[in-house]
C-alpha positions in Angstrom: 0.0 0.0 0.0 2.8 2.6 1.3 4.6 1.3 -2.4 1.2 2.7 -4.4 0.9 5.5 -2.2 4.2 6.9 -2.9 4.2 5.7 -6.9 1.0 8.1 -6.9 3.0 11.3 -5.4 5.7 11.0 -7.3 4.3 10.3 -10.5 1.9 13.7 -9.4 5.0 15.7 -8.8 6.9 14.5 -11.9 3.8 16.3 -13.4 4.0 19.5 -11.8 7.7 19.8 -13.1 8.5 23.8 -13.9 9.0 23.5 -18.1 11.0 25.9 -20.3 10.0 29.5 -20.5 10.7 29.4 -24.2 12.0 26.8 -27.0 15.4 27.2 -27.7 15.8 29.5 -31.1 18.4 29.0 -33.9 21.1 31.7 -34.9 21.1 30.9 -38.3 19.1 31.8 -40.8 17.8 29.3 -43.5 20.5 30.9 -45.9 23.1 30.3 -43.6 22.5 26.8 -42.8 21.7 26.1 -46.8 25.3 27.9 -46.4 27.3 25.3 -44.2 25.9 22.8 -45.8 26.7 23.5 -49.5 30.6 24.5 -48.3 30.7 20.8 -46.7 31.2 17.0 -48.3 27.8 16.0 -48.0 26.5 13.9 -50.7 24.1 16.5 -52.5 26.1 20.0 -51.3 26.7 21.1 -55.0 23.1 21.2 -55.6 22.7 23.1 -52.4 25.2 25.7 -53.9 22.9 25.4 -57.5 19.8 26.0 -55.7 21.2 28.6 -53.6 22.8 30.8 -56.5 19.3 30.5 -58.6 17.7 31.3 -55.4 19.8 34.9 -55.4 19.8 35.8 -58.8 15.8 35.4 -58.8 16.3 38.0 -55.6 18.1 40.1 -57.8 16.0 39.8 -60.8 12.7 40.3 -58.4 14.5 43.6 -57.2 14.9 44.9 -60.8 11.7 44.4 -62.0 10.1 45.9 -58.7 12.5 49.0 -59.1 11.4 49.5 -62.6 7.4 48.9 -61.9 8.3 51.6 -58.9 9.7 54.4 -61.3 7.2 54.5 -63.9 
């Protein structure tokens, strides 16, 4: 009985345990990590490094066309 009984607390303290405040945030952007992992020896990085340099000369092609549709 005293073996249930104590089971019982401490199965009703384990559930009044404090929990994080907040999740733990990542530094990095998604560039950055797309970053680390192109530059390493993964299998797949040099498509990483494609996908990333399309991904910035669309950026720069978006900005053009946006500057252009802003001046007229």
């Amino acid at each position: 009985m005293r073996v249930i009984v104590a089971a019982c607390l401490l199965a009703l303290s384990a559930g009044c345990a404090d929990k994080p405040a907040t999740p733990a945030t990542d530094s990095l952007t998604r560039h950055q990590k797309d970053s680390v992992i192109g530059q390493s020896r993964l299998p797949g990085a040099r498509g990483v490094n494609g996908a990333m340099r399309l991904q910035d000369s669309a950026a720069v092609r978006r900005a053009r066309e946006q500057a252009v549709s802003d001046s007229t």
